[in-house]
Structure formats: C-alpha cells, structure tokens
C-alpha positions as CSV (number, residue, x, y, z in Angstrom):
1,X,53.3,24.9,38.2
2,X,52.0,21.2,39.0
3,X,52.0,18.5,37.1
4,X,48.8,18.8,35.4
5,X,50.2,20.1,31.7
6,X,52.3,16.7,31.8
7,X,49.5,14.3,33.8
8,X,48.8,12.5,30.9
9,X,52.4,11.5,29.8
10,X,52.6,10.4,33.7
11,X,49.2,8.4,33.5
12,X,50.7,6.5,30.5
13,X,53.5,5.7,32.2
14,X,51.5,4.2,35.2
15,X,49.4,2.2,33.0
16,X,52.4,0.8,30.7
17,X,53.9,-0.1,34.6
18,X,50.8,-1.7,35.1
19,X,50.9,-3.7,32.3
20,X,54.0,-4.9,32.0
21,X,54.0,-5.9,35.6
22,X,51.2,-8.3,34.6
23,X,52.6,-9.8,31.9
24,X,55.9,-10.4,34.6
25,X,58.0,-7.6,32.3
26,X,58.5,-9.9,29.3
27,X,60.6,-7.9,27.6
28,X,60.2,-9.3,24.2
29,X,56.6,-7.9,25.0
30,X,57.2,-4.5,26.0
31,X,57.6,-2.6,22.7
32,X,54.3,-3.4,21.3
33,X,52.3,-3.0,24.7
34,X,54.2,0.5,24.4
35,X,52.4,0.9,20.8
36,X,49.2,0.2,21.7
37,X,49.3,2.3,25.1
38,X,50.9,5.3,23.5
39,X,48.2,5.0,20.4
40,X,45.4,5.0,22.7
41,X,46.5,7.6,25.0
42,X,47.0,10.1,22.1
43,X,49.3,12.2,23.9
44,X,49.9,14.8,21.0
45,X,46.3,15.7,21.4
46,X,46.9,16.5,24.9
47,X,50.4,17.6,25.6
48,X,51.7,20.4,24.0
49,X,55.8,21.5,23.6
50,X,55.1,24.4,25.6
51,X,53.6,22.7,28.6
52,X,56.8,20.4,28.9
53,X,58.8,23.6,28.7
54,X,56.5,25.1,31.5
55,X,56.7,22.6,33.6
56,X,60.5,21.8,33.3
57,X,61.8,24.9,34.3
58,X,59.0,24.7,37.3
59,X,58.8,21.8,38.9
60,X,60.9,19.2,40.6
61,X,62.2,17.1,37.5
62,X,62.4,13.4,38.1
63,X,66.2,11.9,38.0
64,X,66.9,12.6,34.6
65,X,68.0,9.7,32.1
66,X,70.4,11.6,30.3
67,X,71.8,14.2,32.6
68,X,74.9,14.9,29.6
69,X,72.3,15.4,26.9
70,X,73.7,13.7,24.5
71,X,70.4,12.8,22.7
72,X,67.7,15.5,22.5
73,X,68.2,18.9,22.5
74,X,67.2,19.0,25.7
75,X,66.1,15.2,26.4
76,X,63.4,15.5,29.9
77,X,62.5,12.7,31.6
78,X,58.8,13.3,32.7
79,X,58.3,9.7,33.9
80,X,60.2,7.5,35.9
81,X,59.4,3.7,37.0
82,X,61.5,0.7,38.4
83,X,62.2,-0.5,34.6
84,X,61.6,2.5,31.9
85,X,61.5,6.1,31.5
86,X,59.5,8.3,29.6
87,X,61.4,11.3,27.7
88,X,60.4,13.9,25.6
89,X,63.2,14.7,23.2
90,X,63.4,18.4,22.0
91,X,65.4,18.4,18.2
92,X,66.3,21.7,16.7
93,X,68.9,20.6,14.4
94,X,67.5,18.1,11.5
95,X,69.3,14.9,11.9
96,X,70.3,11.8,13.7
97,X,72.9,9.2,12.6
98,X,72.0,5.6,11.6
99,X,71.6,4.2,15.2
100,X,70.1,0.6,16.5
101,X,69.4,0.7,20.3
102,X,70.5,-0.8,23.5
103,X,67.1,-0.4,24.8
104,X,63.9,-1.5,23.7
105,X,60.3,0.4,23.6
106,X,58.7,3.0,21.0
107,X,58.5,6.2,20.6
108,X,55.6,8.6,18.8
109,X,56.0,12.1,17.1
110,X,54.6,14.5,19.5
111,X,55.4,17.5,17.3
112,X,56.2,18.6,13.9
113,X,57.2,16.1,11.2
114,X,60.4,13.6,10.5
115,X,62.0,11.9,7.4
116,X,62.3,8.1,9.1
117,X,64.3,5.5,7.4
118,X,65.1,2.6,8.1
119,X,68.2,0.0,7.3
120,X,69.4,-3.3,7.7
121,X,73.3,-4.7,8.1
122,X,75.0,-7.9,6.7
123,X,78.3,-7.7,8.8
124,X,81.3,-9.6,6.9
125,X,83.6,-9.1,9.5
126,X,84.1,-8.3,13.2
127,X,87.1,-7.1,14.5
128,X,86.7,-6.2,18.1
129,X,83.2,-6.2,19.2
130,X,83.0,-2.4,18.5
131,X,83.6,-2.1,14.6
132,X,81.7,-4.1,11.8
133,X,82.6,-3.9,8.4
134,X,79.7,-4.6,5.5
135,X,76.5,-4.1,4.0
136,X,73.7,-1.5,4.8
137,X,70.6,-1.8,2.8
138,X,67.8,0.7,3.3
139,X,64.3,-1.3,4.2
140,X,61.6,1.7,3.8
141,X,61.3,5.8,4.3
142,X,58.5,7.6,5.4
143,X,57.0,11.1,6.6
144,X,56.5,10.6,10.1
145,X,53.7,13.0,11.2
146,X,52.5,14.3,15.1
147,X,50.8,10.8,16.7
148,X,52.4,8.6,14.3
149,X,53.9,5.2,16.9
150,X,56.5,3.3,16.2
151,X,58.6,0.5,18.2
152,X,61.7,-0.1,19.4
153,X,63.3,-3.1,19.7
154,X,66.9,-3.4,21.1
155,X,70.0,-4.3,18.6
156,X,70.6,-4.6,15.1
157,X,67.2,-5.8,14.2
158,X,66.0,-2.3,14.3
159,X,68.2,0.4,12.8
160,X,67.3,3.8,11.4
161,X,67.5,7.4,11.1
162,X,65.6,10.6,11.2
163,X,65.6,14.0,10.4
164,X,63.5,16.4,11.9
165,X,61.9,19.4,9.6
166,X,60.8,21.4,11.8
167,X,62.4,24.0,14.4
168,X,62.0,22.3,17.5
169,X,60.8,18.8,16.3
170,X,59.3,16.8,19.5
171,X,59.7,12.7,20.4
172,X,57.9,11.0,22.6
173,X,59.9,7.9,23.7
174,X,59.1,4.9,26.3
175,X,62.0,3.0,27.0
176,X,63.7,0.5,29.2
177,X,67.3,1.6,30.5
178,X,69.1,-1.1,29.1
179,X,68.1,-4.6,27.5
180,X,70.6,-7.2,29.0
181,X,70.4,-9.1,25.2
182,X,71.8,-5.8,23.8
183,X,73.9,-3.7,25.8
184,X,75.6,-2.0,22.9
185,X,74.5,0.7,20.6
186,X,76.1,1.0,17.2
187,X,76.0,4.0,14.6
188,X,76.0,3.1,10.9
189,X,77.5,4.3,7.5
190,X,76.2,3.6,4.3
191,X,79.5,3.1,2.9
192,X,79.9,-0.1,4.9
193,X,80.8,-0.1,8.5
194,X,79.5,0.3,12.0
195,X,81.1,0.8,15.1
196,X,80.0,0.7,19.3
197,X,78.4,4.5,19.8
198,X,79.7,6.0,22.3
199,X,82.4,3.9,24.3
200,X,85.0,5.6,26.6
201,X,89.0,5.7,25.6
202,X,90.6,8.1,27.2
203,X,94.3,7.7,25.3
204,X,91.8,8.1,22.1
205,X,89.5,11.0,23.1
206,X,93.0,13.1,24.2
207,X,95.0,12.1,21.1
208,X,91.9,13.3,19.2
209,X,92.0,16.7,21.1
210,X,95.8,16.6,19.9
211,X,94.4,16.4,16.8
212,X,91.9,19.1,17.3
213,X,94.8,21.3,18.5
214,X,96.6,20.5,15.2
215,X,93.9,21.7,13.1
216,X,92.8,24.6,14.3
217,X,96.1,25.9,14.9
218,X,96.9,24.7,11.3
219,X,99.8,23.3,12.2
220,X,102.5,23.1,9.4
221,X,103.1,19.5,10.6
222,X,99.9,18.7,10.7
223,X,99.5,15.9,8.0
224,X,102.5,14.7,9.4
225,X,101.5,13.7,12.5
226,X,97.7,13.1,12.0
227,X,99.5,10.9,9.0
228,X,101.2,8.9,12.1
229,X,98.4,8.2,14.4
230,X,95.9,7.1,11.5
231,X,98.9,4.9,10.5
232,X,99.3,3.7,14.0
233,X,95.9,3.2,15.6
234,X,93.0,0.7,16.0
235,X,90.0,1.4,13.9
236,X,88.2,3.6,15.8
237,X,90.6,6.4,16.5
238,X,91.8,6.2,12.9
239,X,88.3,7.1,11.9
240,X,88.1,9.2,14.9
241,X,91.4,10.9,13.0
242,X,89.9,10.8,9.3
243,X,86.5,12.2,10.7
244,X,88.3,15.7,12.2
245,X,89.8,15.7,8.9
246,X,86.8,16.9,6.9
247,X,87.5,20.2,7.8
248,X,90.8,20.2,6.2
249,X,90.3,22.1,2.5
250,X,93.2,20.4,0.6
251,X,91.5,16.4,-0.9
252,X,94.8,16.1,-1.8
253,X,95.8,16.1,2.2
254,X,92.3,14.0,2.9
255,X,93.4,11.9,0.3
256,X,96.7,11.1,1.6
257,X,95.7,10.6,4.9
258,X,93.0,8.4,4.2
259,X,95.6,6.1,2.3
260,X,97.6,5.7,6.0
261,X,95.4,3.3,7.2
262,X,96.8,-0.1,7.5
263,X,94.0,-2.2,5.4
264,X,93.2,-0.6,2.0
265,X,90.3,-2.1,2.3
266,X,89.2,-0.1,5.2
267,X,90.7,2.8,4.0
268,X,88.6,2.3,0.9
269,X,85.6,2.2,3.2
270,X,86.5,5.4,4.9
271,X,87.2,6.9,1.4
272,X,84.0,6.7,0.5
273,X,82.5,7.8,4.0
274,X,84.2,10.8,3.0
275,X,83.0,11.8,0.0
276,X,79.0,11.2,1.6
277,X,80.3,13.5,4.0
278,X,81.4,16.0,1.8
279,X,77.9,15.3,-0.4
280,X,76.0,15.8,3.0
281,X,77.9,18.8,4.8
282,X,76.8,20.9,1.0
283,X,73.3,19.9,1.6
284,X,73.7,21.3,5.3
285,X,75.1,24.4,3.8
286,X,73.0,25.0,1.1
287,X,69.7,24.7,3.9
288,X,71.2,26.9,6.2
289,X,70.9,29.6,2.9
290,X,67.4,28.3,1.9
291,X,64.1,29.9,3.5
292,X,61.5,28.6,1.5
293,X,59.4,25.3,3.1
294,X,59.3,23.4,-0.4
295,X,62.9,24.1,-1.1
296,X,64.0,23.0,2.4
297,X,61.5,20.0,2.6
298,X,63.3,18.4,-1.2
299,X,66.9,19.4,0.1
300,X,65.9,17.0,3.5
301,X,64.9,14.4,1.1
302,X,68.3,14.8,-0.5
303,X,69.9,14.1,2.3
304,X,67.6,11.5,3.7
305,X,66.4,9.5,0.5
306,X,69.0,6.9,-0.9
307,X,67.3,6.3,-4.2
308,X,64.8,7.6,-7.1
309,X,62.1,5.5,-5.0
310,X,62.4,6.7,-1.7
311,X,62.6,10.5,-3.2
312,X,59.5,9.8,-5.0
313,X,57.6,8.0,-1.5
314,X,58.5,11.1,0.6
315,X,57.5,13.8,-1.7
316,X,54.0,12.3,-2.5
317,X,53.2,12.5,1.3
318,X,54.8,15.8,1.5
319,X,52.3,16.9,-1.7
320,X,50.0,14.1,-2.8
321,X,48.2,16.0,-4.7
322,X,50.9,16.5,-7.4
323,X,52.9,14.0,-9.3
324,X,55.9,13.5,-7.5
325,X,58.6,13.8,-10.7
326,X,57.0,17.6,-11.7
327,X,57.3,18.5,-7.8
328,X,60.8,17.6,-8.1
329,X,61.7,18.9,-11.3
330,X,59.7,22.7,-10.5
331,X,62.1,22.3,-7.0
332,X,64.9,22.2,-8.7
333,X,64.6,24.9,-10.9
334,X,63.4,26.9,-8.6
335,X,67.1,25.7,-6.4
336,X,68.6,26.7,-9.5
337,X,68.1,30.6,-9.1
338,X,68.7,31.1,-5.4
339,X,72.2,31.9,-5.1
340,X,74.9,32.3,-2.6
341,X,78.0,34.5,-2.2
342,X,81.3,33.7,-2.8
343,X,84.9,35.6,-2.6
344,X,87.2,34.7,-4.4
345,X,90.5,36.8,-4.4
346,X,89.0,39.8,-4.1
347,X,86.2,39.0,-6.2
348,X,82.7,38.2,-5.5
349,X,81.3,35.6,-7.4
350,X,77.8,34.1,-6.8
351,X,76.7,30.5,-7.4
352,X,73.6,28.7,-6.8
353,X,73.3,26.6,-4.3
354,X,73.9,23.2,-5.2
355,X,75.9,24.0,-8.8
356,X,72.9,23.1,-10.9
357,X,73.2,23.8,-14.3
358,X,70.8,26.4,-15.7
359,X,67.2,25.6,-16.4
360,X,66.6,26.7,-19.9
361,X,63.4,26.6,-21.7
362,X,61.6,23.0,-21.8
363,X,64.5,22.0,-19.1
364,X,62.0,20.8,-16.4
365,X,59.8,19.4,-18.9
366,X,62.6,16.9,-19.4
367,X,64.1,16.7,-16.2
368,X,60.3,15.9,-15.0
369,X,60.1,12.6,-18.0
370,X,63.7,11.7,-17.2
371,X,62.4,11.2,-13.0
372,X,59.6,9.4,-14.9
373,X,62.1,6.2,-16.1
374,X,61.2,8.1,-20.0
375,X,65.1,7.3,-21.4
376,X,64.5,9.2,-24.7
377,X,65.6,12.9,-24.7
378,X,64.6,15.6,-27.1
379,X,67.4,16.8,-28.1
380,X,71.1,16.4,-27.4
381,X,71.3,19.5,-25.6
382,X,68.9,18.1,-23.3
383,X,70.7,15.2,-22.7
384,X,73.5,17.1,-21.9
385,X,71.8,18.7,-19.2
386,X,70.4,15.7,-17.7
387,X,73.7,14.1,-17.7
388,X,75.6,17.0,-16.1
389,X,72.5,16.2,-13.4
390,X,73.3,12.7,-12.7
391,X,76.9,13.6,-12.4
392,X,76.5,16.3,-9.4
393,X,76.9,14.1,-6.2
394,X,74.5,15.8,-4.2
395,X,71.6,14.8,-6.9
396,X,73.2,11.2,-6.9
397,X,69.8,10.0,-4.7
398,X,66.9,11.1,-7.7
399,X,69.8,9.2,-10.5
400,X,70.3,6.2,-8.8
C-alpha cells in the first residue's frame, strides 16, 4: 500500500515545515501555528485508525521517534522533517502519569475520547535537578473528544494527564525533538513531588532488579534488605524501592519500609503516594471486572477527577442531558450490586466492587442532595450512610 491513507497527515506536516520556516522556526511560535494547522486540516475526518495500521505494517516507515516505545502503544512516526515529527500514538490501557514535556507542539484526538487534566507545581525544594518536592494544584478537566487541539509547550508551564476510555484511544501529536529551554521531562504526584522521567542509572536500575528478585521470590529477608537500600539511597531509587513495594500485601511491611527513608518529611510524602496508589490500583481492579460503559466512564472519573467539581464538569459532558449529582448517585448504586469473587480460606465470599455500603430505599435520593452541597439529612440512618461514603478512599474525589 502507498501512502495515500496517511497523505493528509504528510500534507500537514509539509505545510507546518512550511510555516515555520517562514517565521525562521521561532519556537515560542510553533505550538500555536501547530493548533491552527492541525484544526484546519481536520485530520480525524480523513484518517482513520485502520489506515495507519494498513499502512504501517506496509510501507517503508520513516525513522521512527521512539524506536523503544515507551509512549504509545505502538507510537508511529508518519512524518518526518529537519525539526519535528508527526506521531500517531495507539493507547489501549487508560492512563498516563502527570507528565510536562521536553518538547514543544500540540497534539489533537484522532480517535475515541480522553479524561484531560491539567496541573500546575509550586516547587519548595530542589535537591538535585531531578527531584522536586511541593505543591500540585489541578488547573481544569475536561472530555477530550475526536478533533479536539490542544498545545504543547515544553517544561513545567504545561503539565497534565490523560486517560483514554476507549480500547484503542488514538493521538495525534506534532512535535519538535527536543526544546533546548527544556531538556528534561518530569512526572508528577499529587502528594507532592516530581522527579526527571526517565534518566539512566545503571547501579539503580540493577539494584532495583535485585529488588525485583526479592519480591517475587519472596524472600524471607526481604524487608531486610529492601529496608537497607531505601535507608541508604538517593531519592530516586528509594522511591524506585517503595514503588516495587506496592505489591507487597503486609501495610505493616510498607509501613516500615516507608519509615527508612532518611527525611521523614519525604518519607511522609512517599506515605501518602502510597496510599493514592493503593486508592488507584482498586479502581484499576474494580474496571477490569466492570463491562458496562456508564459504570466504566464514572469509575475513570474516579480516578481522574480530584474533586466534587471536576466529577461534576466531566460527567455533564459525558450526559448533559441529566443532572450531574442523580447520574452519579444512580452509578453508584448500580456499582453497588455488581460483585466480585473472593476466597477466603476455603470460602467464597463475594463483595462489590468498591465496598459500597448497600443502597437501601430513598439511599440515592440522598446520596443525589448530599452531591448537591444540601447538608441536611433525613434521618440518622441516612447520615450514617453518607458518612460511611465519605470515609471509603476510592469515593474521597465526589467528598472532597
């Protein structure tokens, strides 16, 4: 196959070289003449998935950005010039970490639909040029939607995330290889820190598979010696350390090892980086059980929306034609009967999936008032339930 089912994506890529040759590659220019080239061009209108696919696996690719595909599931360069690339990102699992970029550009929805939000950091401290500590505050959410644009500008100005709904989501993204102002790219935690993503360490990345070894082998000295290296390290391979540690079943253990870091106040940090992660990996587990679109779409804004209000934003453009508060509250009802199996010494137990407590009679009435900002219950029985609500950490978003 030619290149015809991909021409367009080619054409805009000669006519944003054209442009920004004519401007003399300004680069504090390039990510809104990106925007307005890529809005024009309309290239979800044009391109579909299935021609990139088709003419990936038939043609003579250009030199591919990322060869390791490390972003994209795959990422394929379609487009190539002297200063920029053009990718198409394939995403079949949902989400990305808070990320800034060491490039600048934009990038469009080309297919299916993504939670965007986006942040910005007050760093307190620096310790090495790779690890931040301070505050991330959350700027705006949105439903991203096939042809929506957006730009990228490179470094902290522009951080976000995004989770993709559907099963392959498809980017669009124009991009320079690097900006020389921001070489860098850092990932971001709510809980208070950001550090260089990636960065090469080899004594780090082999102690880690040490530490890999440990834990699958469930070594009996295991908290031991993971104990030692957090104790020991720099920053990043203690959290390198206390990340591979999630999958370890005891808190007690996480606890403890948590506590060897050197600064409390980091290890305080990483403490509560835990406990989101633990919040987060039942969402993951609880939509790997869940078939139904509704149910899936609230249980990505549970794990995308950081308060009442962004819950509220992202389910009126998910189902405008509702009230946001009775969507949720009928969602969560409904969440309340679907169960999954559990074992427990020999006996099978079931449990829904998030631990809600059961939904009696005039619950979602309540539930739907409470979401509302009404503070007056019925009766104390309902108040009881709302409270064991606001106390479940996966529901902390729709309380907060």
């Amino acid at each position: 196959m030619d290149e015809l089912s991909v021409s367009p994506i080619i054409e805009l890529g000669r006519d944003i070289e054209a442009a920004w040759l004519a401007c003399e590659h300004d680069l504090g220019r390039f990510p809104g003449l990106c925007v307005d080239r890529m809005i024009a061009a309309r290239i979800h209108e044009v391109v579909r998935p299935d021609d990139v696919i088709r003419w990936a696996l038939s043609s003579d690719l250009p030199a591919q950005l990322n060869a390791r595909a490390k972003f994209g599931q795959p990422p394929i360069t379609v487009y190539r010039g002297r200063r920029f690339v053009i990718d198409v990102l394939f995403w079949v699992d949902g989400t990305t970490a808070i990320h800034d970029h060491a490039f600048s550009g934009a990038f469009s929805v080309l297919s299916g639909r993504s939670i965007e939000t986006t942040f910005a950091f007050t760093a307190s401290k620096e310790f090495d040029g790779r690890f931040r500590l301070g505050q991330l505050g959350i700027t705006g959410t949105a439903l991203r939607k096939a042809g929506d644009v957006s730009p990228i500008t490179a470094g902290p100005r522009f951080i976000h995330s995004l989770f993709h709904l559907d099963r392959p989501s498809v980017s669009l993204v124009v991009r320079t290889f690097s900006d020389p102002v921001s070489s860098v790219q850092h990932r971001y935690h709510p809980s208070g820190f950001a550090h260089q993503d990636p960065f090469e360490d080899e004594m780090r990345d082999r102690q880690l598979e040490v530490v890999e070894l440990l834990l699958q082998t469930e070594h009996p000295d295991l908290e031991l010696q993971i104990g030692d290296l957090i104790a020991r390290a720099d920053l990043h391979t203690a959290f390198a350390a206390v990340r591979a540690c999630l999958r370890v079943r005891d808190p007690r253990v996480q606890e403890r090892l948590v506590k060897k870091v050197r600064d409390p106040a980091i290890g305080s940090v990483f403490r509560d980086w835990l406990s989101q992660e633990q919040r987060l990996g039942m969402l993951r587990r609880a939509r790997a059980d869940v078939v139904d679109a509704e149910l899936r779409f609230l249980l990505a804004v549970l794990m995308n929306a950081h308060r009442r209000a962004d819950a509220v934003l992202l389910v009126s453009a998910f189902a405008p034609a509702e009230s946001p508060a009775r969507w949720i509250a009928r969602a969560l009802r409904r969440l309340s009967t679907v169960a999954f199996r559990l074992q427990v010494r020999n006996i099978a137990l079931e449990q829904n999936v998030l631990g809600l407590p059961a939904f009696e009679e005039g619950f979602e009435e309540v539930l739907t008032k409470a979401l509302e900002g009404e503070s007056e219950t019925a009766n104390e029985k309902a108040a009881g339930f709302l409270r064991r609500l606001g106390e479940l950490p996966v529901l902390a978003p729709l309380f907060r």
